[in-house]
N, C-alpha and C positions, 0 to 999 in steps of 0.2 A: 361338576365343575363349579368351586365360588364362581359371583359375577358378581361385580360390582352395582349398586342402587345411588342415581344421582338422578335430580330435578331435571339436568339437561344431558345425559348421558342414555342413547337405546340400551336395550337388552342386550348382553353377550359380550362386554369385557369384562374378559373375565382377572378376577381379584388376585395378584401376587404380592406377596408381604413386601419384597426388595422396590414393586414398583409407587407402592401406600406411601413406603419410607421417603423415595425419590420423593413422593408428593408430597408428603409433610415440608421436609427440606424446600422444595419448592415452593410453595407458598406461605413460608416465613422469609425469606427474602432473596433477592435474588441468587440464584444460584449456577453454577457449572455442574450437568451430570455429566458424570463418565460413567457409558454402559456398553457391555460388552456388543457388537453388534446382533443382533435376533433375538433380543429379551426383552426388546420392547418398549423402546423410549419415545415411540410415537404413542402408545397408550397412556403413557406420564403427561405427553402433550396433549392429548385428548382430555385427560381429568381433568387437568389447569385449567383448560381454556371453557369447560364445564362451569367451575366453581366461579371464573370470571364472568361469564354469562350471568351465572345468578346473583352477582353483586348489580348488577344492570348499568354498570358505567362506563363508558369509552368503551372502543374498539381493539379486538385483539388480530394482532398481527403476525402472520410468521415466516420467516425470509429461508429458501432453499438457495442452494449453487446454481441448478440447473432448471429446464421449464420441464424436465423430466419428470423429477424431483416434486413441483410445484405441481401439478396436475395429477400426481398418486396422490401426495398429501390432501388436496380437496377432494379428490376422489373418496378414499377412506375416511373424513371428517363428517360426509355426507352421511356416509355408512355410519358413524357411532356418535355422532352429537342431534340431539333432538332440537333441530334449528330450522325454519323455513330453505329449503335448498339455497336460494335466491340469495338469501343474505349470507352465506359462504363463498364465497365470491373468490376468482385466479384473477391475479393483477400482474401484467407482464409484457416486456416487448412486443409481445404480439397485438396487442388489442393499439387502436390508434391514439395517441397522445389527448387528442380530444375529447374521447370518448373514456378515458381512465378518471378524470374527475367523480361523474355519476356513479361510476363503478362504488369508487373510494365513499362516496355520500351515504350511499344505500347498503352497504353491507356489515354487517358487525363481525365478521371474520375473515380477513384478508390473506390468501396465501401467494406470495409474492417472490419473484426474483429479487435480489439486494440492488443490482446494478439502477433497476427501474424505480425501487425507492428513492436509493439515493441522489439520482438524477430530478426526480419529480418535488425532491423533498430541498434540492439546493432552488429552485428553479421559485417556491413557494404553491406550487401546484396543488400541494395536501400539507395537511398543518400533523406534524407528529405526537403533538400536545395531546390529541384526540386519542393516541394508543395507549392503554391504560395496562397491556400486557405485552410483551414482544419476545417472541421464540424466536429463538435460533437455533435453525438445524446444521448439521454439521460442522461446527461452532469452531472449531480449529481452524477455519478458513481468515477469522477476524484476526488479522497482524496486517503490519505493514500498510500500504493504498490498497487494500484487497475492498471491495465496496461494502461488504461486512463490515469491518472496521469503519470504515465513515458511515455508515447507516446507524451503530454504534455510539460515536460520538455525536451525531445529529438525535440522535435520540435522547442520549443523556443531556445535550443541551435544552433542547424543549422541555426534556420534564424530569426537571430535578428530583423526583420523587420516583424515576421508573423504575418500573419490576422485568426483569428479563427472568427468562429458562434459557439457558445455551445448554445444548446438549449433543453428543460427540461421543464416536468408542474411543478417539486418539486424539485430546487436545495436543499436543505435542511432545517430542522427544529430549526438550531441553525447557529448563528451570527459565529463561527468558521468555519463550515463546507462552508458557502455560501463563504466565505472569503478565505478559503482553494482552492475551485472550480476555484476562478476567480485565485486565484495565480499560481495554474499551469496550467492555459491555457491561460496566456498574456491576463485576461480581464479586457478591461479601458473601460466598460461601460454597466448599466444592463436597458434591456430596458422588462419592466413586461407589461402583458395583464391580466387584471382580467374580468372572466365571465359576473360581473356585470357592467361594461360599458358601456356607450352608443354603440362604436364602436362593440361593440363583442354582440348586445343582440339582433338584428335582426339574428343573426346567433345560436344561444343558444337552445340548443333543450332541453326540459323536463327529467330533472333526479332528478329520482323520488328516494330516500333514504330512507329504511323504518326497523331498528331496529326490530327484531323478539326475544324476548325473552321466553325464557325455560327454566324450574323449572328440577331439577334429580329429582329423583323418590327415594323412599323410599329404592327401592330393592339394588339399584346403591348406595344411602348414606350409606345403611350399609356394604357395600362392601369395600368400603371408611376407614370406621370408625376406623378399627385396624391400616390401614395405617396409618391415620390421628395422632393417639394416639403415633406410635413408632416415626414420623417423632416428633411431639412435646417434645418428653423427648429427643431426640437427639438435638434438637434446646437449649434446656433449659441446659442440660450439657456442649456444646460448649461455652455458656453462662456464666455458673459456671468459667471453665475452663478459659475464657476470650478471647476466638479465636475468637466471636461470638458478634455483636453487639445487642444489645436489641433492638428486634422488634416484631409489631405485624401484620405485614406482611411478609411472608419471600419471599424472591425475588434472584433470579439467580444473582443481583449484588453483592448483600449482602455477597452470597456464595461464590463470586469472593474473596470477600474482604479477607470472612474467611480464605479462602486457601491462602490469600497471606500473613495473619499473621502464620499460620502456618508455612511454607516454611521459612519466616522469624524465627522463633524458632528454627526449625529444625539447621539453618548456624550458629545459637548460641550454638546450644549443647546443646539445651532444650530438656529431653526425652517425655516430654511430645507432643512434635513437631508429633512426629510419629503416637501417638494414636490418635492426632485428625485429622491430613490430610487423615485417614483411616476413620475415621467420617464423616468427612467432602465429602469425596470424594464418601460415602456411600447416605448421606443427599443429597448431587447433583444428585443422581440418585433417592433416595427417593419424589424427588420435584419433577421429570419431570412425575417418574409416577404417583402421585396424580392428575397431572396437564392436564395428557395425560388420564386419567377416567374424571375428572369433564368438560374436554373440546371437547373431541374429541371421547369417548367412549370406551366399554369392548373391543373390537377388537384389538384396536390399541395398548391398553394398553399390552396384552398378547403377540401380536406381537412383541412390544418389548423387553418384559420380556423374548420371545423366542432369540432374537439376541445377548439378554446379555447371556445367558446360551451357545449358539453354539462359543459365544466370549472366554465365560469360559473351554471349552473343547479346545480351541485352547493356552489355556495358559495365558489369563488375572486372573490374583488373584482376582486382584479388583473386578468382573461381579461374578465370582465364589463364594466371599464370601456373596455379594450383594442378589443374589438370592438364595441362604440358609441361609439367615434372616427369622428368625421365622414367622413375617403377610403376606413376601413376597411370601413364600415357601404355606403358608395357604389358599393366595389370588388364586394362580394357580389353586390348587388342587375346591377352590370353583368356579371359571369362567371358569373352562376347557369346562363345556359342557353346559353353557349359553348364552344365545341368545345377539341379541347387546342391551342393555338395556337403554344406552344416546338416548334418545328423541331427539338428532339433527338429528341422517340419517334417521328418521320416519319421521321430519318436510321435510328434501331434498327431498326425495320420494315425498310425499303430492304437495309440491310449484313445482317440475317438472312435475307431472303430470296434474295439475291444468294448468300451463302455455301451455302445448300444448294441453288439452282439446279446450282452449279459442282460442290460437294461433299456430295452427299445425305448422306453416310455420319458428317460432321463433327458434332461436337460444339461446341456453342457457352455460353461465360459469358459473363451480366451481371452487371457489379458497380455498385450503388450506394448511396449513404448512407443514402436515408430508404426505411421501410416502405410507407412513401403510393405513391411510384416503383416500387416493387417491382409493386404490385398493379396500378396503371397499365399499364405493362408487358405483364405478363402477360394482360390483357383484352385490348390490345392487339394481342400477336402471336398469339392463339390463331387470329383469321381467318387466317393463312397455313397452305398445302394440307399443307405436308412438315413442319411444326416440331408437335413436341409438349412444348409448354412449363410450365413448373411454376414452386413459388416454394422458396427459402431462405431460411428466418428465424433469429432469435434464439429464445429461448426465454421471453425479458420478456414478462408479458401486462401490457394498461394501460385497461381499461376495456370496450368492445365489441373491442379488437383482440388478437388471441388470437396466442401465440406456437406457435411446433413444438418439444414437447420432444422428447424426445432420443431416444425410438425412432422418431418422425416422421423426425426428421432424418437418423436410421440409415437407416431405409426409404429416404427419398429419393433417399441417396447413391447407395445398392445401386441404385436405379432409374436412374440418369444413369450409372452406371458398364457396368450392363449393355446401356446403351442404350435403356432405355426410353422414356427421357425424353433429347432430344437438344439440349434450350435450357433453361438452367437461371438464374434472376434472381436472387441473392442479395446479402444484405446481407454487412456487414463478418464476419459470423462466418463465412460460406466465404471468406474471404482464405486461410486458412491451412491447408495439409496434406493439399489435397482431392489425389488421388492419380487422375486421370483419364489414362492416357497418349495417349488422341487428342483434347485440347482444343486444336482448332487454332484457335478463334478466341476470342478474349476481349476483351468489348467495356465499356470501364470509362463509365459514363455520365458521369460527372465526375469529375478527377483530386482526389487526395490529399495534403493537404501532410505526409505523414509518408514520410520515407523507409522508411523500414521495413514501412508497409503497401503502398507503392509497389511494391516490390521482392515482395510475398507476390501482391500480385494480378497481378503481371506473370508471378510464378511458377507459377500456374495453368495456363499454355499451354507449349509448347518444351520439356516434358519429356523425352520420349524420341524425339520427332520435329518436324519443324519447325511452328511454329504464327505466329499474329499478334496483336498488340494495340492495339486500336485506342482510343484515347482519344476521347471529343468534349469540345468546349470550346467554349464561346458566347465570343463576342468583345467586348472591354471588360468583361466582368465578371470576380467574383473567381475564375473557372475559369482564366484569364491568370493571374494572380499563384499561386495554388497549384502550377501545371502547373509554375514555373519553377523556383517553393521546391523542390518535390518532387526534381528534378532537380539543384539545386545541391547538397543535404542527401546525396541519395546520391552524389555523388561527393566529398564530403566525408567521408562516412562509411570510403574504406578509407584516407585522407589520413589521418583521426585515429588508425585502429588503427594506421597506423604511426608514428604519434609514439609513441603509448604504448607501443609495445616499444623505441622509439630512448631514450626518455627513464626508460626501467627505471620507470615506475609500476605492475608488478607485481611480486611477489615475484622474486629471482634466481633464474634456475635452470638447472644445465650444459646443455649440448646436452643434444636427445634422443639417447640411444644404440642400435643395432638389436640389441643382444642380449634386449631386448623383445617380439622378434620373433620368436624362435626355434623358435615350435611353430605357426608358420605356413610352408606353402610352396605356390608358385604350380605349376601342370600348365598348362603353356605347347603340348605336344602331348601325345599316347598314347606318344613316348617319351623327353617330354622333362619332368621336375621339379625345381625348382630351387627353394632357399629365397625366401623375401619381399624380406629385405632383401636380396640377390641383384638379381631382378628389379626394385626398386626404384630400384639404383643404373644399371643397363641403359635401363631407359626414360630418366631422368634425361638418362642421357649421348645415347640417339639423340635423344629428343624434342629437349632444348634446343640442338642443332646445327640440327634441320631447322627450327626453330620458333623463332628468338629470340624471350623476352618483352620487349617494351618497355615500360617502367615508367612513365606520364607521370609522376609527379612529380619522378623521379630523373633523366629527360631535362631536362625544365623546370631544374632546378639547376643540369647539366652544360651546358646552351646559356647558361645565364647565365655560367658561372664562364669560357665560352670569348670571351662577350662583353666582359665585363670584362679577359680577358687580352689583348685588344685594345688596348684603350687605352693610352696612357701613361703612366701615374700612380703617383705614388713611394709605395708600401707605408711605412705609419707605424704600428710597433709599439705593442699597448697599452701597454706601458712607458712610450714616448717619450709619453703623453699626460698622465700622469698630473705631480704635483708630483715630486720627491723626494725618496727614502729613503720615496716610501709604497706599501706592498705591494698588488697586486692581487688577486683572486679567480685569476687564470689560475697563480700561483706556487703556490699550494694544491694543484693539480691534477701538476705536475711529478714524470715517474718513477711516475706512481701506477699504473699499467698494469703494469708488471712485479710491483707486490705482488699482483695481485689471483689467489688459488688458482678455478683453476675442476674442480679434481680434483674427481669426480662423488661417489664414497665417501666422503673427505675432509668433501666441504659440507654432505651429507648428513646422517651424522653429528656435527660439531657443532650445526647448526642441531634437530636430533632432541633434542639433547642442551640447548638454548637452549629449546623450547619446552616437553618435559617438568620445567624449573626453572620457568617462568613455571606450567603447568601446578599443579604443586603448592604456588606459591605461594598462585594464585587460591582451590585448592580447600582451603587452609587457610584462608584467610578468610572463605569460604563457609561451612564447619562451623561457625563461631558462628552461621546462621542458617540451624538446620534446622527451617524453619516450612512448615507446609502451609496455602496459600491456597485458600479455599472460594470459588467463581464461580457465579453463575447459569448456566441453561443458554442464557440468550440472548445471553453475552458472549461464546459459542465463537466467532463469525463474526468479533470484534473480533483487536487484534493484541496487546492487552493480555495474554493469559495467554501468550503466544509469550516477551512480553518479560520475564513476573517469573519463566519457566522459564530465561533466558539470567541471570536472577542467583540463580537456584539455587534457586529454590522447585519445593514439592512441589503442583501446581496441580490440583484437581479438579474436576469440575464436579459441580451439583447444583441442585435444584427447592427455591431459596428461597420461603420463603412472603414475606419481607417482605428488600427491599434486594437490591442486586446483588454486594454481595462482603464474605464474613464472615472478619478474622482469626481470632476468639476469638468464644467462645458471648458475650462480653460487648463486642464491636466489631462494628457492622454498619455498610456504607458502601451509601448511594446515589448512584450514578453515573449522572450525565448530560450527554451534548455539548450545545452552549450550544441549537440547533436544539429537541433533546427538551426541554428547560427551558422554552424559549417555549412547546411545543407545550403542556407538562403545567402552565402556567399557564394557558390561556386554557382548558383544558376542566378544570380543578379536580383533574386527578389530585394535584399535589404537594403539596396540604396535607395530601391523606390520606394519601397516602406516608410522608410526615416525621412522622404522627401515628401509626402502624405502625410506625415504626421506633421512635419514644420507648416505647411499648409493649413493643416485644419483645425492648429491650435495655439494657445500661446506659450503656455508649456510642454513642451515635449521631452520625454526621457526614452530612454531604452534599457530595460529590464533584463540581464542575461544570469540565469542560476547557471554554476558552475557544476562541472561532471566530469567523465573521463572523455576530453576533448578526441582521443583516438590519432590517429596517422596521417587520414588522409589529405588535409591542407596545411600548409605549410603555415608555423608560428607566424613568419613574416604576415604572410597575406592575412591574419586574423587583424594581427597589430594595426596593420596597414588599412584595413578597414574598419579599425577602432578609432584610428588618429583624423582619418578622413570625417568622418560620424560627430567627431569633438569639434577638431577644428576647423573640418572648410563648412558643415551644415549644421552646425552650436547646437547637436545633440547630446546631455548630458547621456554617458553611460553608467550604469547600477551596475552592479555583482553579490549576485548571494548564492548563498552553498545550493540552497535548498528550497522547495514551496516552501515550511515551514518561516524561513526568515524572509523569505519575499512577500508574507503574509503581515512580519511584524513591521517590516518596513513600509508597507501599502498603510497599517493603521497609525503608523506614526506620520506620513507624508498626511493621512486623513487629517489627523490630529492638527496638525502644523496649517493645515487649509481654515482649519473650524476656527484656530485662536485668533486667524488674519480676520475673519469674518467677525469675531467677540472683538475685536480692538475697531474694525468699523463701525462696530453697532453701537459699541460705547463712548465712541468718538459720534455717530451721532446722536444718540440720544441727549448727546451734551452741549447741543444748539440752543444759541442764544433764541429769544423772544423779540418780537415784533416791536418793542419800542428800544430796544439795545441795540437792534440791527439801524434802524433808519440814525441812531445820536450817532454808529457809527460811519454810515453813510455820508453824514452832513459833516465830520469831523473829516473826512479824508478827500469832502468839496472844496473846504475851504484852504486845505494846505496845496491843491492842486491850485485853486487861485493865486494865492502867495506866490509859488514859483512861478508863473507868467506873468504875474505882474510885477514883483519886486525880485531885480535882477541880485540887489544884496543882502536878499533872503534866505539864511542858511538852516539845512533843513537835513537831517538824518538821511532821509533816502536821496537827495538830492547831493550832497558828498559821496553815497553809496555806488552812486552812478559814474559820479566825477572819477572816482579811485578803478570803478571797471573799465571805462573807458580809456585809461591810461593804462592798464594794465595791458590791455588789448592791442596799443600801437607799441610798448614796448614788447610785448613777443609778437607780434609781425614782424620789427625790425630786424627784431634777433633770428627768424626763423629766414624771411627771405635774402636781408642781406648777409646774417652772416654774422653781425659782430654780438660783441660783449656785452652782457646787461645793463653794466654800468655805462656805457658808451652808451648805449640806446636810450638810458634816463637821459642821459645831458644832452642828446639833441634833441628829443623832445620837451622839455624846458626852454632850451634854448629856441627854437624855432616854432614849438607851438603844436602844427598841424603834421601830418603825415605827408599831405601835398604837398608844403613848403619844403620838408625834408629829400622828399626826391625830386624836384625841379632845383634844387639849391647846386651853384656849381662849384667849384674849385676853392676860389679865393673866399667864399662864406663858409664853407667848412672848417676851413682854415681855424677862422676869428672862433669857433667853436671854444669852449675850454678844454684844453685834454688832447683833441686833437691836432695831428702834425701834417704834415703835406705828406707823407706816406698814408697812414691811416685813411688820410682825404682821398688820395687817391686809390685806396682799396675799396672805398665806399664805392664811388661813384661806378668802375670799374662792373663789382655785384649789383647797382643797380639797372646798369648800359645791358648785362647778359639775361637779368630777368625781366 
């Protein structure tokens, strides 16, 4: 066996051509591999992180899903990098916030949860500037708030220059998502391994996929049936009504959709809004349990039916009226004392015990969705003689049902790996990375419609030797329609990563070159050593003689263009179609290939030189706003402090007593998604909230991002608690979609605080000097003299006064007695004082100007009652 020869690599990786190439790609810039699962993309991680080592700068980093994950990974690092143990270092929830510092100080190779980066990394606990490398495994996980993704973006903010590897057998099933992946992890370049390649098929071991399909049973359909009939007149009335699209499939998007036309009703003042998100919300639990009898069985179905009723003693309306629905209430009372009647955990039974009749020594996985199945399951197969069977969970606890955390889940592995345990039922969190090399059998109870998880649980089996996987699937249910999506999605999935390299939607960038390679060389025998990229072009050249690959898609095009040359049909230029003298898109393009430089230095260079000018232009605009944002410490899990760190704030976190985020001793914000808003109206927290906040500041606002407000409190009462909030406690309220804009609006309120503070500063700096102040001290002595002592001394402020002071007895007049403006000049003219005017009696009003003995006596009258 080649083995690879590195300064910081032990003896015994061994040298494959697909995984050299990986590494070229890899350390030319960053990159996304897609590798089939079992070929070996943790050995691609190992060389990198090798070759990093021996440049000797900064720390390299690598972020798993799980602490499962996170503890193979340093396990096996230990095993093939020639590094002091010590400084290969697990960084993870587990160890105490305090003691993660030292950790992070002393180690040159960190394998890490994302959650605990990301948290430690908002918080300033570890500086990311210091990673000079950053892997990512399972690399399809970076989209959306997943902590990947902000681990992600906090990365590429610190260091503008980063190198990442994300690497993955299933970035995604769709042209967004893949495109998403590469954007938040800086990637300009995807380099794919497909199974069927030359380079990868002397390594390929037998995976065997074999579809097991099962009919219900009569006893089970009629069980069904009342159910069937209530959810259908419910479908058909949503229908009528119009919340409801016509379909004859109902599907959990569908039901998404309905609820959001509902919800939309509801903020209209439609009363009809109400009755049917109580429908609607009824039919989404009607679906799962139909869904949860035709796929997974009586068991699981009652178990759930049990969690909504303990949910409904605890105070959900919803689960309460849910389960005193007439077929629902019926269904109980009939499967209370019946056996498991789905024909899948009969077939599970059957195909586990078949498999260690044949093969004692094999290892077996189950994969399935719900927790209920799991434990089903497991009761199950414990009566058979050879299986010693266990469970995999999550770590989510939710009532009586208790999750495994993460040293559980440690132990387990170590227990199934070592053998101890030879039948292992796990949910969706062992999909990924479990590292078992004799899982010869892997039995998925129901398929997947994601390719990506498809492709992780398939990857469980066939790692380093041959394996099988057997799916089941009940017939006519939604097990049919998933099995097929599943299967269309992944072989769509390597169709789109090759558009997106044909259609340049990543960054350009030259060939990779093999002088990247240069401090690698392969030991092909005891006397034979030859560089990497050597051996790289060698396999190249034997494998794809002995091995053509056949590319379906690029056949599929070549049999059509031959079909088409068949025919006889006269070729008509875009030109000839159009009018003319009118120029096409395809003239644009003419000659353009010979300008384009792909010199590797050359591109380099300028684009180094193109980003360091945008660079310093951003970060001139940013230094007008060097503001430090103060966070509670319950906002760390949000993505909010990620985003106001990517426009350049200084974000910390702290133990407010009152509000969730302070610009200024004098700005305090309460922040709430619309969800927390209902919740903190209907048990009274937010008025005391906003009543602490007008307390402890002098600005107070109230922050609420918008969402699917839901059903349960009544528009009124929101309003009614927004009008109160304004007007009787002068809490300004905000509205944004999203963190995203609640982020740009925190640095524009920033912004807006800073320019108040630049107009003070400039206002003072602009203070007169010690002998300007005293000339004007002495000039505003002597004009205060003048008016005390020269009564016919007329003076600016002293007419200033005269004119408010009259102002002032002409609207008292006007407001306590009553009359007209111009009425109220002339008595004060005429009388002078205010006293004089209200002791004045009858006969001297009279004498007034203007005034008649009615008016006189409407006067006096307004003045007798006040």
């Amino acid at each position: 066996m080649a083995t690879i020869i590195h300064p910081f690599l032990n003896d015994g990786v061994e040298a494959r051509a697909y995984q050299i190439r990986s590494l070229r790609s890899a350390l030319t810039s960053s990159s996304l591999m897609v590798m089939p699962t079992g070929f070996g993309k943790t050995a691609v991680e190992w060389m990198i992180m090798a070759e990093y080592l021996n440049f000797g700068n900064g720390k390299i980093l690598l972020i798993a899903p799980t602490t499962g994950l996170v503890e193979q990974q340093q396990r096996m690092a230990r095993e093939m990098i020639k590094l002091d143990n010590a400084q290969i270092s697990r960084y993870t929830g587990e160890t105490a916030p305090a003691k993660r510092p030292e950790i992070w100080n002393n180690a040159k190779i960190i394998m890490a949860t994302s959650q605990v980066i990301r948290n430690d990394a908002q918080s300033g606990s570890i500086d990311l500037s210091e990673v000079s490398l950053l892997v990512v495994d399972e690399a399809h996980h970076a989209t959306g708030n997943h902590a990947y993704a902000q681990v992600g973006d906090l990365y590429l903010e610190a260091k503008p220059d980063a190198m990442v590897l994300a690497a993955t057998a299933s970035p995604g099933s769709n042209e967004r998502n893949i495109l998403e992946v590469a954007q938040r992890l800086g990637i300009e370049r995807l380099d794919v391994s497909r199974r069927e390649e030359p380079l990868l098929e002397p390594y390929s071991v037998e995976l065997e996929n074999i579809p097991i399909r099962v009919e219900l049973p009569d006893e089970l359909t009629t069980l069904i049936h009342p159910l069937q009939a209530h959810q259908n007149e419910e479908v058909k009335r949503l229908q009528r009504l119009g919340f409801l699209a016509p379909t004859q499939h109902l599907t959990s998007k569908i039901i998404d959709a309905a609820q959001k036309n509902a919800s939309i009703a509801i903020q209209r003042r439609d009363a009809r809004g109400y009755d049917a998100a109580r429908r609607i919300s009824d039919l989404r639990r009607m679906h799962l349990l139909i869904d949860l009898l035709k796929t997974q069985g009586v068991k699981s179905a009652t178990s759930y039916l049990q969690r909504a009723e303990d949910d409904g003693r605890s105070g959900d309306r919803g689960t309460n009226r849910f389960v005193s629905l007439g077929p629902v209430h019926n269904f109980r009372i009939a499967a209370n004392d019946l056996p498991e009647l789905h024909p899948k955990t009969a077939k599970v039974y059957s195909l586990v015990t078949q498999q260690l009749e044949e093969k004692p020594h094999s290892k077996i996985l189950i994969f399935t969705e719900f927790r209920d199945t799991v434990e089903n399951l497991v009761a199950s197969l414990q009566s058979i003689e050879k299986a010693d069977v266990d469970k995999f969970i999550g770590q989510s606890s939710r009532g009586k049902r208790k999750g495994m955390n993460q040293k559980q889940q440690l132990e387990q592995l170590n227990r199934f790996r070592s053998g101890e345990i030879n039948v292992l039922v796990a949910t969706s969190v062992g999909e990924e990375g479990l590292d078992v090399p004799s899982a010869d059998l892997v039995l998925l109870y129901e398929p997947v419609p994601s390719a990506i998880r498809a492709i992780q649980r398939r990857g469980r089996t066939a790692r380093q030797s041959d394996g099988t996987v057997k799916t089941l699937i009940t017939k006519n249910t939604r097990d049919e329609f998933v099995h097929s999506a599943a299967k269309i999605r992944e072989e769509r999935m390597y169709v789109l990563l090759e558009r997106i390299q044909k259609r340049g939607r990543l960054p350009r960038r030259p060939p990779a070159t093999n002088d990247v390679l240069n401090n690698f060389r392969v030991k092909c025998s005891e006397d034979e050593i030859i560089d990497a990229a050597e051996f790289l072009q060698l396999e190249i050249e034997r494998l794809v003689t002995e091995l053509p690959f056949k590319n379906t898609e690029k056949d599929i095009q070549k049999e059509s263009l031959k079909t088409d040359s068949t025919k006889s049909q006269t070729t008509v230029e875009p030109s000839d179609r159009r009018p003319r003298n009118q120029t096409g898109l395809d003239s644009f393009f003419q000659n353009q290939g010979d300008e384009i430089d792909l010199n590797p230095v050359e591109h380099r260079k300028r684009e180094s030189s193109t980003i360091s000018s945008a660079q310093k232009e951003i970060e001139t605009m940013m230094e007008e706003v060097n503001h430090k944002m103060v966070l509670d410490h319950r906002e760390s899990s949000s993505t909010l402090a990620a985003y106001l760190r990517s426009m350049g704030f200084d974000v910390e976190f702290q133990h407010l007593d009152c509000g969730d985020i302070k610009i200024t001793e004098e700005i305090l914000i309460e922040r709430k998604t619309s969800r927390d808003l209902l919740n903190s109206i209907t048990d009274g927290r937010l008025l005391k909230q906003c009543h602490n906040l007008v307390k402890n500041c002098i600005h107070p606002l109230l922050l609420i991002e918008l969402g699917e407000v839901g059903s349960a409190v009544h528009p009124n009462a929101v309003l009614g608690a927004m009008s109160h909030i304004t007007l009787d406690i002068g809490i300004p309220v905000m509205m944004t979609k999203n963190t995203l804009e609640t982020a740009h609006f925190l640095s524009i309120a920033a912004k807006r605080q800073y320019d108040l503070f630049e107009t003070l500063k400039k206002s003072s700096s602009g203070l007169l000097d010690e002998e300007e102040i005293n000339q004007k001290i002495a000039s505003a002595k002597k004009e205060i003299e003048l008016l005390l002592s020269d009564e016919s001394y007329q003076s600016p402020l002293l007419e200033r006064w005269k004119n408010d002071a009259l102002e002032t007895k002409i609207q008292l007049l006007s407001t306590v007695i009553g009359i007209k403006k111009n009425t109220a000049i002339t008595l004060v003219e005429h009388f002078g004082s205010l006293a004089s005017i209200l002791t004045a009696n009858r006969k001297q009003l009279i004498e007034v100007e203007n005034i008649d003995s009615n008016t006189a006596e409407k006067i006096l009258q307004a003045i007798s009652m006040s």
